[in-house]
N, C-alpha and C positions, 0 to 999 in steps of 0.2 A: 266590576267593582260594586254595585250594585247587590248583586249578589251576595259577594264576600259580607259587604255590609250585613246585610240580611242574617246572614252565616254568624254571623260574631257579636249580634247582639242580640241573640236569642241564647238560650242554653243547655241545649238541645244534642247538638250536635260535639262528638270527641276532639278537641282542640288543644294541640303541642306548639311550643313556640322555642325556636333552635335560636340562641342567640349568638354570638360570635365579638370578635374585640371590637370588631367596628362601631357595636352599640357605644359601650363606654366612650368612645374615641371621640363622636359621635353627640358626647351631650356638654352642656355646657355648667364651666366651674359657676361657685357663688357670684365670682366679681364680674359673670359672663362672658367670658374668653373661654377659648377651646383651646384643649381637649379637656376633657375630666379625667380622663387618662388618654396615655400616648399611645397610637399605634404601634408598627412592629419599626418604621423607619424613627418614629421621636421616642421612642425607649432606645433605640439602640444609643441615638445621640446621649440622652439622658445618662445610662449607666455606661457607657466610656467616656464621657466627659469625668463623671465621676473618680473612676478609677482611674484613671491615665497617669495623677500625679506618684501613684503605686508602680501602674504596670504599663508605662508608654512606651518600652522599648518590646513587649511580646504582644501589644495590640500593634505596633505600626510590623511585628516582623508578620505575625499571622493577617496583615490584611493585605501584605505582599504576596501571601503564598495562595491565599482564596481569591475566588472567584466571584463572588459576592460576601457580603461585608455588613450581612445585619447580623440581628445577636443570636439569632437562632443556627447559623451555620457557624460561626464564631464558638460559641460554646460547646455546637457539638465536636467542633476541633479539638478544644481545651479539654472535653472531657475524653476524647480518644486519646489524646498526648498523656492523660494521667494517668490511664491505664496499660500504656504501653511501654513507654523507654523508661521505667522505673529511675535508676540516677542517675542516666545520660541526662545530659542538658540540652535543649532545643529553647533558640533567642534565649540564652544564660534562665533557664526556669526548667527543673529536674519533676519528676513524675509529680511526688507529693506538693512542690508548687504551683501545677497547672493543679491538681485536684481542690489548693484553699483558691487560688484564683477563680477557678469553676464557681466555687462557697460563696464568695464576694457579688460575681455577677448573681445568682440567683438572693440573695439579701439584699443587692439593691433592688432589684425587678421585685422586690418584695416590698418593698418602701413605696417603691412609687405608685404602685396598683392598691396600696394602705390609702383609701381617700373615703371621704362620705361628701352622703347625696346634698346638693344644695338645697336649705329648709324652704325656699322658694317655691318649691316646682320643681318636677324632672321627669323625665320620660318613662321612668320605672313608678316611678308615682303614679302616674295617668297609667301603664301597663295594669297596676295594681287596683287601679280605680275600676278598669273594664273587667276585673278578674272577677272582684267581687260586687259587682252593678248587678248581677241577678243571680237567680239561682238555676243551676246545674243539671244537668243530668249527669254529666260526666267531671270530672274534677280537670282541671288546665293543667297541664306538663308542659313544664318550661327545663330544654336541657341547654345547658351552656358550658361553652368551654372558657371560661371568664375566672381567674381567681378570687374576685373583687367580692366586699360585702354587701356590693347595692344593693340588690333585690332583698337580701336578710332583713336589710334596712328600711328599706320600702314596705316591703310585707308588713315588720315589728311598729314601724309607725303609725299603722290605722289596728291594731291588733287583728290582724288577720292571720288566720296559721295555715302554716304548710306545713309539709313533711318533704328530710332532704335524706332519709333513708339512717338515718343515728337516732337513738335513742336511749334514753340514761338522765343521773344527774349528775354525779358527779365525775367521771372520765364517759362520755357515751359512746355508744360504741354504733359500728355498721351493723343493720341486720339485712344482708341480701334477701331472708323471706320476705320481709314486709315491701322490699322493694318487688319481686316479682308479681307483691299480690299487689290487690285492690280493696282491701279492706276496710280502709278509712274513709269517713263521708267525703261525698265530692267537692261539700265546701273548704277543705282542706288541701290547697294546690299541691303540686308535687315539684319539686328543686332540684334539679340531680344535678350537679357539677362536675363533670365527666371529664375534665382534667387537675380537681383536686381547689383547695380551697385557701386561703389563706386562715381561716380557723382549726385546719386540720394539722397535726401531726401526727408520730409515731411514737407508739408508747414502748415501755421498754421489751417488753415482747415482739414486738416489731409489727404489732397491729394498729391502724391506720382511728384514732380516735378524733372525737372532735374537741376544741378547747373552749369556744366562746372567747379567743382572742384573737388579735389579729395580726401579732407578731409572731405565732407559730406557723411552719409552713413545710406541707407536705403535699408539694407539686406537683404537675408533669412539666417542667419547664421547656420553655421551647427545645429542642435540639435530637439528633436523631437514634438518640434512644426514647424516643416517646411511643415507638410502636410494643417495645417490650415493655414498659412502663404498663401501661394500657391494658396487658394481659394480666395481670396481679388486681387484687381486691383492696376498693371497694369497687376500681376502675369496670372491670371486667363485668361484673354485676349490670353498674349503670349502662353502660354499652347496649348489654343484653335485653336490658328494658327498651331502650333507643328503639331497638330492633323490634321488640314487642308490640310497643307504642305503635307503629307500621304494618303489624302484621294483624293488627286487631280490625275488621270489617270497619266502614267508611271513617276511618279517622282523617284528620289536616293537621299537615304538618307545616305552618309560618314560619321562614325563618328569616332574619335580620343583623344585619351586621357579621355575615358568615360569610367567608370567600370558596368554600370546599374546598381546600386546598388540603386538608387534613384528610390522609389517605386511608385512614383507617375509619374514621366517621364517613367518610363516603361510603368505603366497601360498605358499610353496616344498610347505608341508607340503597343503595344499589341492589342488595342482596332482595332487603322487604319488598321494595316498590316493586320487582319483576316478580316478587313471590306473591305480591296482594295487587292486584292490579284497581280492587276498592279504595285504595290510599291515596292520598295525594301530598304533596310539597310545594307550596308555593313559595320560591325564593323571592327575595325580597332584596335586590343589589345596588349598591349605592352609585357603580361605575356607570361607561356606557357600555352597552352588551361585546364588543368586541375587546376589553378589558378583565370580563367576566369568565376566562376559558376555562375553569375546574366546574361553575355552575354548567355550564352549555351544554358540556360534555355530559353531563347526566341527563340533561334535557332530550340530548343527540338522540340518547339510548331507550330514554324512558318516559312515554307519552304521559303516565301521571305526574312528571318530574316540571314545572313552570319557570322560568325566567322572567321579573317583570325588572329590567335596568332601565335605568337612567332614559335611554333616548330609545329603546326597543322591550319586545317582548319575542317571546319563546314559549309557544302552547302548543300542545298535542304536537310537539316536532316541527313547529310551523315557524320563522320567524316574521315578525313584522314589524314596523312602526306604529307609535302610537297617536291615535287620530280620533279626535274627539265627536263623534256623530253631533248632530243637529236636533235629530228630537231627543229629549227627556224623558226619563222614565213618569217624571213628575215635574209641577211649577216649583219644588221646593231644591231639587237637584240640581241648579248651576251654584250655589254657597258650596257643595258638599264634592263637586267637580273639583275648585281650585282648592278642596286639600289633598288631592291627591294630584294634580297637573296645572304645572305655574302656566305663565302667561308664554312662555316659548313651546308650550304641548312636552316639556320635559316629564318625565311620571318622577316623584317628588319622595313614597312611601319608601322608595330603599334608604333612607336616612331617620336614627332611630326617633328622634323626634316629632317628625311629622310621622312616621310609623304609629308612634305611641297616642300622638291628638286624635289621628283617624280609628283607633279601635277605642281610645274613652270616650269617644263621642259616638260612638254607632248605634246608641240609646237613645239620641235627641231624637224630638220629634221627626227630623227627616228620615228616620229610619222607616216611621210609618206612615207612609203619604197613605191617602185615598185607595182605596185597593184599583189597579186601571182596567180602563177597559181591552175587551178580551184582545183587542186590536197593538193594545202599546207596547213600545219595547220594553225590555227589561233588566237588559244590559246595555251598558254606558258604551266599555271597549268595543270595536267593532271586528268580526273576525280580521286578526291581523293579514297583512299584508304579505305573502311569500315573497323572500329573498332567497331562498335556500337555505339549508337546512348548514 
């Protein structure tokens, strides 16, 4: 940690940050109650609550005939039945009413992911504060599969600009060049949302614009046409950067509130890390590591690939527990210990909050102790602990 510190509040080094729902999930509303938005289990609740009093006889028959029951296999049911038994009826609902019931759930999951950041404080706030706390060599790429407007919002609050690969004023459009290039100064972050955005729609040409609103919506919604979804433009573009970002000599890749469970951003991420073996991924999971099985699994394969969860870690293929050594890099490092590991030796950072205080604070002065002598250690973590692999 020590390190990483080190790593992140200089600006020097090529820095990507992969964010996932857990961020949002993850941070806390104005009145302080969680979520700011709902994971994948309090959306499901959320938008069939909703609709039930419409559709409670084809949610209770489809959740007889599935095998799990959140909205992401759910909808990919509804949207198979719409496209297949045309005006046969299945639970009394004919092709084109699973296709508006399809419509339905995606506008509510539209609704509810419709939130802004609390003016208090928030963890893309502090994100935002460490982006732009110094200056650059490389510009920060942050990809997310989030539809949500925080980061837009966070950025537009302290006028800080990015680029999310559109450009225009009045309908703007994608430009896949300016995404493969790097053209723009580095103080200019990069935003890719690589499953679609709630400011996006579809113009009448059927090309993917952006609105600057945030009841237009040109999604990948959950369900399992997301792999073919993904192959179309602007998707397939940002992807390809994904893959770039990785393949470009020593970059890091942070990532937070990401479960890899998403088959097609793994492949991407699987592909680069065995092709660059300069890269790195430090996962960043909010469970405990036996919870974590899509992250591991990359770990398993790929030594630049890290796991730091809840009650273990996963480095260079190794697992271990986390255990906090006795000497200090410095007198100033036991403060800057307990924000990353509470008082049970739990590591703290897979949760986006504490995630977000330890990289806007990696400028305080305890980033710069004393330079030590030739003798002292330098990392906090201790080579973990083998368990097996």
């Amino acid at each position: 940690m020590a390190a990483l510190r080190t790593i992140i509040a200089q600006g020097r080094k090529r820095i990507g940050l992969l964010v996932g729902a857990g961020a949002s999930a993850g941070m806390a509303k104005p009145d302080g109650t969680y979520p700011l938005i709902p994971a994948v289990v309090g959306l499901t609740d959320q938008v069939l609550t909703t609709l039930a009093p419409t559709y409670e006889q084809q949610i209770n028959g489809l959740k007889a005939e599935l095998a799990q029951h959140d909205i992401e296999t759910i909808l990919s049911r509804i949207r198979s039945l719409s496209k297949v038994i045309g005006s046969a009826k299945v639970h009394d609902l004919d092709g084109p009413g699973f296709a508006t019931f399809g419509e339905a759930i995606c506008t509510e999951i539209g609704k509810i992911v419709d939130v802004r950041l609390p003016e208090t404080g928030s963890a893309y706030a502090n994100l935002v504060k460490w982006i732009t706390g110094t200056m650059r060599d490389y510009p920060v790429e942050i990809f997310t599969t989030n539809y949500d407007l925080l980061f837009e919002e966070a950025f537009e609050s302290v006028r800080a600009p990015y680029f999310d690969g559109f450009t225009g004023g009045r309908e703007p459009f994608f430009d896949p060049v300016s995404v493969s290039r790097s053209d723009l100064p580095a103080r200019w972050t990069r935003l890719w949302k690589l499953h679609g955005s709630l400011g996006w729609r579809a113009s009448p040409k059927g090309e993917v614009i952006r609105t600057g609103q945030s009841s237009a919506s040109h999604l990948v919604f959950p369900e399992h046409l997301k792999y073919d979804q993904t192959q179309k433009a602007p998707y397939a573009a940002l992807l390809d950067r994904l893959r770039a970002f990785l393949l470009t000599p020593d970059t890091l890749l942070v990532s937070i509130g990401f479960s890899f469970a998403d088959a097609h951003i793994a492949a991407r991420l699987d592909e680069a890390l065995a092709a660059n073996p300069s890269s790195s991924v430090f996962a960043f999971q909010y469970k405990v590591i036996e919870e974590e099985g899509p992250a591991c699994d990359l770990a398993r394969r790929l030594p630049n690939f890290s796991v730091y969860a809840r009650d273990q870690a996963k480095v260079n293929g190794i697992r271990g527990a986390w255990k906090a050594p006795v000497e200090l890099p410095n007198r100033d490092w036991g403060p800057i210990r307990s924000t990353y590991l509470d008082s049970d030796g739990n590591f703290t950072l897979g949760a986006i909050e504490s995630f977000a205080r330890f990289f806007a604070a990696s400028r305080s002065v305890q980033a710069f102790p004393i330079p030590p002598a030739p003798t002292a250690t330098a990392a906090v973590m201790p080579p973990p602990t083998a368990t097996g692999a």
